[in-house]
N, C-alpha and C positions, 0 to 999 in steps of 0.2 A: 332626560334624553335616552338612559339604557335605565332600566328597570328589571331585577330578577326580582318573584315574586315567589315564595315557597318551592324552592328551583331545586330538584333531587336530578341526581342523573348517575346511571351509573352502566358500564361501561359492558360492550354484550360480551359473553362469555366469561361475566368479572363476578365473582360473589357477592362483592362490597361497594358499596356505596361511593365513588370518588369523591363527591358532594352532597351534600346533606344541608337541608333547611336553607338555603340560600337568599339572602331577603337585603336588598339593597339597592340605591338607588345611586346613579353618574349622571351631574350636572353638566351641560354645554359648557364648554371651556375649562374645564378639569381637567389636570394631571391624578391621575390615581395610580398608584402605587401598591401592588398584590406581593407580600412576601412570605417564606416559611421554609421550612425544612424540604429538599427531594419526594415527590410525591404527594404532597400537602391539599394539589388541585390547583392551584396556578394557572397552567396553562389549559388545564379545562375549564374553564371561567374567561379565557381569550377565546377557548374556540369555537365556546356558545356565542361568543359577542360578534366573531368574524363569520359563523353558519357554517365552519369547518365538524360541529356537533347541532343538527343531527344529520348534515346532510352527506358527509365522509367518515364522521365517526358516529359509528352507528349503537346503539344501545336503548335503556329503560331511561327515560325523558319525562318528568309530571313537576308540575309548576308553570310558570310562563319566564320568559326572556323576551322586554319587549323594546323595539329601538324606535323610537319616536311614536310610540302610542300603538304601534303594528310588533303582533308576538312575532317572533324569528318564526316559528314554524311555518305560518301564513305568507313569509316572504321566499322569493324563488332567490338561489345563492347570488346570482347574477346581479341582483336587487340588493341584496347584503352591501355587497363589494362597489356597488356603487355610494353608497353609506360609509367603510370602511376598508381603509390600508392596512396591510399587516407586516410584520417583518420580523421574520422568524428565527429561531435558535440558528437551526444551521442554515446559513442562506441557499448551501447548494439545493435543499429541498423548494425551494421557489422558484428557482431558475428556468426557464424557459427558451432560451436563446442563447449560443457564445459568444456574441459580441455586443459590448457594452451599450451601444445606443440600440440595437434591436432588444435588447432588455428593457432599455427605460422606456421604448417605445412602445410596450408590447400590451399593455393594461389601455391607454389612453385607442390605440389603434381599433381594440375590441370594442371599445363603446365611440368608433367610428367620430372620434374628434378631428378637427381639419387638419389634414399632414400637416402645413405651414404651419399650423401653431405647435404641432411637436416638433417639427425640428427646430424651433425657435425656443419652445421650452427648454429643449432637452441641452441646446448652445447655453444656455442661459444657468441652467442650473451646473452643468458642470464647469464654467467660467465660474462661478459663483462660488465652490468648496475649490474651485483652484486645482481641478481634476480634468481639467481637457485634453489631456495627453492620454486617456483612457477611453476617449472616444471610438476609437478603433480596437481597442484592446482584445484580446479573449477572456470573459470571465475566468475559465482552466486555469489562466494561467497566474491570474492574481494570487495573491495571500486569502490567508482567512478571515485577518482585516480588511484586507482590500474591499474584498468580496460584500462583507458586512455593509461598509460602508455605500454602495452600490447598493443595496438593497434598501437601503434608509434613502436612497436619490428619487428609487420607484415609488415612495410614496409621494413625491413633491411633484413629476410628470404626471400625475392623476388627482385631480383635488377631489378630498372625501374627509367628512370634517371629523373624521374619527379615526384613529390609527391606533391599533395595538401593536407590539413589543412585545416580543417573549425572549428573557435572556438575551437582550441584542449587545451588549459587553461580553459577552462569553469567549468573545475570538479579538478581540482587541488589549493594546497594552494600551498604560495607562496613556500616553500623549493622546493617541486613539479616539478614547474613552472621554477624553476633555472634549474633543471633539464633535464628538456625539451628543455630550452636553449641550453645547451650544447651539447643535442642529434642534432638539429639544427644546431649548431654551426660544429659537426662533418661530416653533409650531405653536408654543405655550403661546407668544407674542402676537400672532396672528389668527390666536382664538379657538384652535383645535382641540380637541376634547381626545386628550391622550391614555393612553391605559397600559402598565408595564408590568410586566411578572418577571421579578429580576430575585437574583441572590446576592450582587452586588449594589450597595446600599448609599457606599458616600457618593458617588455622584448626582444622585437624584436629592440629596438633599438641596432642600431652598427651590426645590421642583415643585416635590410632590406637594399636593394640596391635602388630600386624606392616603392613610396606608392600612390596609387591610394586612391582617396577622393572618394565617392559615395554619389551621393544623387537622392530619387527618380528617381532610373534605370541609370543614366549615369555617367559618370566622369566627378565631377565637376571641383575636379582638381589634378596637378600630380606634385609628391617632388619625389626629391631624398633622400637618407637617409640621407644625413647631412643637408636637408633642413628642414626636418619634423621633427627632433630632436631638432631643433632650437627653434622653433614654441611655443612661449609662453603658460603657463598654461591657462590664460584666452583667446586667441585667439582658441586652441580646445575646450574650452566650450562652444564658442558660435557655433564652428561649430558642436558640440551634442557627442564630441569627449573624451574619457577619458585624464588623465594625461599620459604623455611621461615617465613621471621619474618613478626611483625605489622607491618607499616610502613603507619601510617596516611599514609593519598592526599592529597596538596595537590595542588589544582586550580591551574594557571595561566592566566590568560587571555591570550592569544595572539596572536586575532583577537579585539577586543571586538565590542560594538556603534558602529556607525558615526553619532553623532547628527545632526542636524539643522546642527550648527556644522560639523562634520567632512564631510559630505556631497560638497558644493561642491569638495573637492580632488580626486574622484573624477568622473571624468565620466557624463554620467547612460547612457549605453551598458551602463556597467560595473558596472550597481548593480542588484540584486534591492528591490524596496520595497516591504515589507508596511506599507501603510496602515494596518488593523489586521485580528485573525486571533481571531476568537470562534467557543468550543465549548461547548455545555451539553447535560447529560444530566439530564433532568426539573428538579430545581431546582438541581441541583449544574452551576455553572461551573468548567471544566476549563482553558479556554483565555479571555486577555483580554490580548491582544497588540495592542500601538500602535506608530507609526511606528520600525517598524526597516530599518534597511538594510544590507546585505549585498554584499560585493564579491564580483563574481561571478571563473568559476577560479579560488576560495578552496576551501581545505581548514576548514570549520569544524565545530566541535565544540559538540554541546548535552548539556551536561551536569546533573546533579542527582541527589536523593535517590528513590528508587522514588516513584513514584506523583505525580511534581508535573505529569507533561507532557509528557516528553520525545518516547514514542513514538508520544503522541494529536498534537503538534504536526508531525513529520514526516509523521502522517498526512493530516492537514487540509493542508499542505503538497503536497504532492504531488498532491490532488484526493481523495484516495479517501476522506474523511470527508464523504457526499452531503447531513449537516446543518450542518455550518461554515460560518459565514458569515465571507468575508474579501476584502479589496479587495490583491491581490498584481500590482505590474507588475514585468514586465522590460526593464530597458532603453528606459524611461518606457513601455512598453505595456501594459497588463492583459491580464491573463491569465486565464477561467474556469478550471473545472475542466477539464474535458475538455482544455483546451489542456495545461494541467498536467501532467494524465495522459501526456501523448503528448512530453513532454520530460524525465520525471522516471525516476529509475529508484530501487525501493524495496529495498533484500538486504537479507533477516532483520529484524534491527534497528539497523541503522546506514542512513541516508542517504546513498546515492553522489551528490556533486554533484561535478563536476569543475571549476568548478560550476556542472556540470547541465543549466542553462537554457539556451539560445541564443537573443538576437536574431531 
């Protein structure tokens, strides 16, 4: 079904090779499974499969990449994607619409499928994960699981018997992540020829069919599923590889909350103090935050289940949520926003606070 055939490709402006000798074949109805260290070529290997390379990522190309006996180059992208689903690291990069059903609508629409049968799809599939209350929703305003999850529904609105995955657990905690499994678990069942570049490894076991090792650009080496399962804890360490197993996460608190009693040992220089930190989005309250305190050049950690707050709370935090209403000093000063803004620094989705703030 996909075929790379002496597949180099390397990237314009790049010196080096991202892939090298590429030489492998994907059976109809495989799970496959691409893993390895940061940069390994992973998701360059998905986005030959999806037509994201060479038709957006541009570069030196020799070899072939052929999906159903037609090399990629020969197919126009449009043709691709009617072949294959994809669902990306960060789903906000796919997003095309904010509201949840003009999203799932929006792939099936372009290839002019009869409205009644999407809106009947679109009823169906989200009765079906038990998500119909995000029918109306704004993409914005979900989680980064939420979101995820949503992106994994766009491929089920569009049937394409091929769906790639790049890192789609990266934004999910584990309940999540089971979740996803089983969405997996139901494409595997209806025959899909699935294909994922993950770094997270127990949940696909009992999935994957073959698993490709990666290292610096090529395949170093290739299991089957019951062989990479096998594969001792310390032996993926050393190859830079996560654990296989399920090991459910115990959170330890570390740095708690500093109360009101506790306070007073800390001098007040040293203490971040949200008075309290409110967020609402029409009648839904998101954030309802009171006297906590924070010792400042702390490492601290906000953790939780998708969707409580984590990442609207670093927002409002930092300034950049313009409807939060919050009384935050530093080092007994208050701080607006804009002051905020000019002390905080926000990567991705972790909060860098060193912490952060200064006097």
């Amino acid at each position: 079904m996909i075929k790379f055939t002496n597949l180099n490709f390397k990237y314009m402006n790049s010196d080096k090779k991202c892939l090298e000798n590429i030489n492998l074949e994907i059976k109809k109805n495989e799970c496959i499974l691409f893993t390895g260290v940061s940069g390994c070529g992973k998701t360059s290997i998905l986005r030959l499969i999806n037509g994201l390379i060479p038709n957006f990522y541009f570069g030196e190309l020799t070899g072939q990449v052929c999906i159903d006996d037609e090399n990629i180059t020969n197919m126009d992208i449009r043709d691709i994607s009617r072949k294959v689903n994809s669902v990306f690291q960060n789903p906000k990069s796919q997003f095309f619409n904010a509201i949840v059903e003009d999203e799932l609508a929006f792939k099936p629409e372009n290839y002019n499928m009869n409205p009644k049968d999407i809106v009947k799809n679109i009823k169906d599939i989200l009765e079906k994960y038990k998500l119909k209350d995000f029918q109306k929703r704004n993409l914005f305003t979900l989680s980064g699981g939420e979101k995820q999850r949503i992106c994994c529904l766009t491929s089920e609105t569009f049937p394409a018997e091929i769906i790639v995955l790049d890192e789609p657990s990266s934004n999910l905690d584990v309940d999540s992540i089971e979740k996803l499994r089983e969405i997996i678990t139901k494409w595997k069942k209806e025959g899909k020829t699935i294909i994922i570049a993950e770094h997270r490894l127990w949940y696909l076991m009992g999935l994957a069919d073959r698993v490709y090792y990666m290292k610096e650009g090529k395949i170093e080496r290739t299991f089957s599923g019951n062989e990479f399962e096998d594969i001792p804890y310390k032996a993926l360490k050393e190859m830079g590889l996560r654990s296989n197993q399920n090991r459910k996460l115990k959170f330890y608190s570390r740095i708690g909350n500093i109360t009101d009693n506790k306070a007073n040992k800390y001098k007040n220089n040293n203490l971040i103090q949200i008075d309290y930190l409110k967020f609402r989005v029409k009648e839904k309250e998101l954030l309802d935050i009171k006297n906590i305190f924070l010792p400042m050049n702390s490492i601290i950690g906000i953790v939780g289940l998708n969707g409580v707050g984590k990442s609207t709370f670093m927002n409002c935090f930092c300034g950049l949520e313009k409807k939060s209403k919050e009384v935050i000093k530093v080092a007994g000063i208050k701080m607006d926003k804009k002051q905020r803004l000019k002390k905080a620094i926000l990567l991705c989705r972790m909060l860098i606070t060193n912490y952060l703030l200064k006097a």
